[in-house]
C-alpha positions in Angstrom: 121.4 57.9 122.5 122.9 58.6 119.9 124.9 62.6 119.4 123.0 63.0 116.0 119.7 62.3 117.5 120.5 64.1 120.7 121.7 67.4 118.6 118.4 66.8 116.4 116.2 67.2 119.4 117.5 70.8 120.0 114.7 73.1 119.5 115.0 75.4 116.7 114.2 78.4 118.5 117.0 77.4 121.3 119.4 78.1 118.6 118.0 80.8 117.3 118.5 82.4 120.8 121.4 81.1 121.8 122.9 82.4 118.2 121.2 85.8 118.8 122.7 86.2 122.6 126.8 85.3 121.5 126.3 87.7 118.7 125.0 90.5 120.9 127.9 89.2 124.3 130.4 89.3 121.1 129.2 92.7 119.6 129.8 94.1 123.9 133.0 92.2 124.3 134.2 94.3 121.3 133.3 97.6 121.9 134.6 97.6 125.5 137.8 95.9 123.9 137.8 98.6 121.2 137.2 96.9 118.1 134.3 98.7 117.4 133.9 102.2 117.2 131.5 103.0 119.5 130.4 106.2 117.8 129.5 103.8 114.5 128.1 100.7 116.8 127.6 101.7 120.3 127.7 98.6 122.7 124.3 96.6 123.6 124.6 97.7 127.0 124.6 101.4 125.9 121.7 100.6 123.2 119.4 99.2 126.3 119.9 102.0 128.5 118.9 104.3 125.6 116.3 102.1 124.8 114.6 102.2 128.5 115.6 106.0 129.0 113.2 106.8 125.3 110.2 104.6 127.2 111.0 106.4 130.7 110.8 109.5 129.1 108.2 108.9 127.0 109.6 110.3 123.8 109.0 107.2 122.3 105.4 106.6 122.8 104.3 109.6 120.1 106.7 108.1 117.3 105.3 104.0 118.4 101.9 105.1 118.1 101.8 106.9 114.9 103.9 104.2 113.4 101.4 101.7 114.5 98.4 103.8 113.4 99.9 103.9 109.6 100.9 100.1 109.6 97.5 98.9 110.6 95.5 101.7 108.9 97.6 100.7 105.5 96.9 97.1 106.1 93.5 97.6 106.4 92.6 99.5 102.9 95.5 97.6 101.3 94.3 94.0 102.8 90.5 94.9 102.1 90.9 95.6 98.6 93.4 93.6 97.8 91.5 90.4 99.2 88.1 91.6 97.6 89.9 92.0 94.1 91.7 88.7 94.9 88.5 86.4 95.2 87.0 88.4 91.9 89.7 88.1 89.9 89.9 84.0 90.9 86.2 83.4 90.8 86.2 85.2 87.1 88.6 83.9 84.4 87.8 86.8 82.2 87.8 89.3 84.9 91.5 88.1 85.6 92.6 88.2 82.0 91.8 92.0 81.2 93.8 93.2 84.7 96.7 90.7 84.6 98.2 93.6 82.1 97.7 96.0 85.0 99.1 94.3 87.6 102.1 93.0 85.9 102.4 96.5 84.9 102.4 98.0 88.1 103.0 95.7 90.6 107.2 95.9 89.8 107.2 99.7 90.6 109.0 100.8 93.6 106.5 102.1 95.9 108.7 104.8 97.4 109.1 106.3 94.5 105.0 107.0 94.2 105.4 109.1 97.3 106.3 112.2 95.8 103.0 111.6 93.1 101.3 110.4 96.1 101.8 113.6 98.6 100.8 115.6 95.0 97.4 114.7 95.3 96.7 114.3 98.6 99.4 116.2 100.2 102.1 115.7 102.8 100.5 114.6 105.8 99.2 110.6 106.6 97.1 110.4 103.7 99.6 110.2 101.7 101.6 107.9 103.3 98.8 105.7 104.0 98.0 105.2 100.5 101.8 104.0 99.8 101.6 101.9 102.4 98.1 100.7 101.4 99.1 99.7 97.9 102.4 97.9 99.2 99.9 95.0 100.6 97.3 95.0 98.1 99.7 93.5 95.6 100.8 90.5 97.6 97.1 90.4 99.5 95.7 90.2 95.8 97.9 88.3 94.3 98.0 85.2 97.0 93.9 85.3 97.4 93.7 84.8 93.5 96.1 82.0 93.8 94.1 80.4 96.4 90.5 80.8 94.8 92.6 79.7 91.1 93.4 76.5 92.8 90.3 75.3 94.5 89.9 71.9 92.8 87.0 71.8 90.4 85.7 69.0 92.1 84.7 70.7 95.3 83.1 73.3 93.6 81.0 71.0 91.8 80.1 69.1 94.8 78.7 72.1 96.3 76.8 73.3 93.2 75.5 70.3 93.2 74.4 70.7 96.4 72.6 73.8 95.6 75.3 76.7 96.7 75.5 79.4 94.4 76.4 83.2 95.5 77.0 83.8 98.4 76.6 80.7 100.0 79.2 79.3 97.2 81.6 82.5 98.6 81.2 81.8 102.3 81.1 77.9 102.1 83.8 77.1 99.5 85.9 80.1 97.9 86.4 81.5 101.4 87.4 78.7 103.3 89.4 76.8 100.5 91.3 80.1 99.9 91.6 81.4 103.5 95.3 79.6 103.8 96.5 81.7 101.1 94.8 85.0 102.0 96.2 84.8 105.5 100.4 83.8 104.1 99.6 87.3 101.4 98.3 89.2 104.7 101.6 88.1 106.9 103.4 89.5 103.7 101.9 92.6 103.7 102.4 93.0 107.1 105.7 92.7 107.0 105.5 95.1 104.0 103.6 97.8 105.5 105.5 97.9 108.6 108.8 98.4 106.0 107.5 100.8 103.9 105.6 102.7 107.1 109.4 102.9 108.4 110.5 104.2 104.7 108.1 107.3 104.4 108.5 108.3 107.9 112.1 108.7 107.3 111.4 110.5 103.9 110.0 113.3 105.9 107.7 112.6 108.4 108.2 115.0 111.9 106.7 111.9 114.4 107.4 108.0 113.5 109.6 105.6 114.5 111.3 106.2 110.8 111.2 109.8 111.4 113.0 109.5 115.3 115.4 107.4 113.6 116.4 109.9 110.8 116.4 112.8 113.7 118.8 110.5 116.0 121.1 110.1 113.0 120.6 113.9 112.8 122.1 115.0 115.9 124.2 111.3 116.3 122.6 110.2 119.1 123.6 106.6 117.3 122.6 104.6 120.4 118.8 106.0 120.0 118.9 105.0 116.4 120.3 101.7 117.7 117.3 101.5 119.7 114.7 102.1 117.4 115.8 99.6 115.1 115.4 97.4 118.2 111.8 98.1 119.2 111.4 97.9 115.0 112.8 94.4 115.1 110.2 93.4 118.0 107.2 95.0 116.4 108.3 92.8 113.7 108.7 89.7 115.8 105.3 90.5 117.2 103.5 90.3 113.8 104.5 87.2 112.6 103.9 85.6 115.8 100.4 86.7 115.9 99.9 85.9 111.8 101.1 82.3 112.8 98.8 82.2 115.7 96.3 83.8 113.5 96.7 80.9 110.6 97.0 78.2 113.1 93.6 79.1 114.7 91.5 79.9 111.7 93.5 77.0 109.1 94.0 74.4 111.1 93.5 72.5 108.0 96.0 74.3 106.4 99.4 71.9 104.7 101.1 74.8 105.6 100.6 74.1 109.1 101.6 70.6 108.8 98.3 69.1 109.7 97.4 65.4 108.5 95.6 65.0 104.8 92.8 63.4 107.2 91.8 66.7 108.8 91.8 68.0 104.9 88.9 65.4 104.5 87.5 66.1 107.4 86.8 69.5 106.5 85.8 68.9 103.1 83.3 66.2 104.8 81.7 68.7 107.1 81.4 71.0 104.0 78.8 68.2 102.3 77.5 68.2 105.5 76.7 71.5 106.0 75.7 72.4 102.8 73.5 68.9 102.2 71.6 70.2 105.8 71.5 74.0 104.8 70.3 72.9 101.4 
């Protein structure tokens, strides 16, 4: 066989651990050598042990959970409205003209810097926060559902006019389905986003968080709890774009995104006809 092919076959995600682990046995090797200050980078070993101590403990179960209520509870306003908008503002040219001035207007700001505004008018508990996090997705959840109902081919749409589906047959049958691939990529976005800026607003004063245990270990420099943190942040991450994958490959499986052949395209736009012509 020949070394190219042989290397080629190599699973991505092999590599990716196998980069991961002589990074973190190269990051231990030295901080027990001493090349690393162990009060700036404390060694892996050290990181795990405060890691399993915080879950031992407990301590860190408060901080996960309100984390976790905030991401989710800002996904869901920000992906609601941002995926309602979305299909309204694709479906209707003109609606799209008069807030494309908004959005672009808007959309750029740093949403951090709308906290203080933010805790203003709704003061300085969750709400607040929520409502940061919140707008963070309904930009990119907006933005990539328009996208996806813009680019519906004509065709199609005229198909299933034709074939008598107007309203909300014409949403559920066509604009949906057609612009699911799109919605889903803007959700994984926001995801990621919310789970960012859920991090950021804990840390800008939040008493319980995983932002807000990380600021407190940097406090007092416990700098291996910090360490950890940023750890069970990274897998929380990992987590969500796992499941968002899992998520697109089970409800797209149409999707070119997902690789899948232009014959399951047809397929589904065949049992579209279908379903419409027998519904009709």
């Amino acid at each position: 066989m020949n070394p190219i092919q042989s290397r080629a076959r190599i699973p991505s995600r092999l590599i990716s651990v196998v980069i991961a682990l002589a990074a973190i046995l190269a990051w231990e090797a030295m901080s027990r050598a001493g090349s690393i200050s162990p009060f700036l980078a404390p060694a892996p070993s050290a990181v795990v042990e405060a890691l399993f101590a915080l879950f031992v403990t407990g301590e860190i179960l408060p901080h996960l959970l309100a984390t976790l209520y905030r991401v989710f509870a800002g996904l869901f306003i920000g992906g609601v409205a941002g995926g309602v908008l979305g299909l309204l503002m694709g479906a209707i040219p003109r609606l799209r003209e008069i807030a494309d001035p908004f959005v672009a207007a808007v959309h750029p700001l740093p949403k951090i810097a709308i906290l203080p505004l933010f805790m203003a008018l709704l003061g300085i508990g969750d709400a607040s926060r929520i409502a940061v996090i919140s707008l963070g997705v309904f930009f990119p959840m907006m933005i990539n559902t328009m996208s996806g109902v813009s680019q519906i081919n004509q065709t199609h749409l005229d198909v299933a006019r034709n074939y008598g589906a107007g309203g909300a047959k014409l949403l559920t049958r066509v604009l949906l389905p057609a612009s699911l691939p799109m919605m889903l990529s803007g959700l994984r976005i926001g995801m990621n986003l919310a789970l960012l800026f859920t991090i950021t607003t804990e840390i800008a004063g939040a008493t319980v968080g995983l932002g807000a245990l990380m600021w407190m270990s940097w406090e007092v420099l416990r700098l291996e709890n910090l360490y950890a943190v940023l750890v069970v942040i990274m897998v929380l991450g990992l987590t969500c774009n796992m499941a968002m994958k899992f998520l697109t490959q089970a409800l797209t499986p149409w999707s070119p995104a997902e690789e899948r052949t232009s014959s399951q395209s047809t397929l589904a736009s065949q049992s579209l006809i279908a379903s419409l012509k027998d519904n009709g």
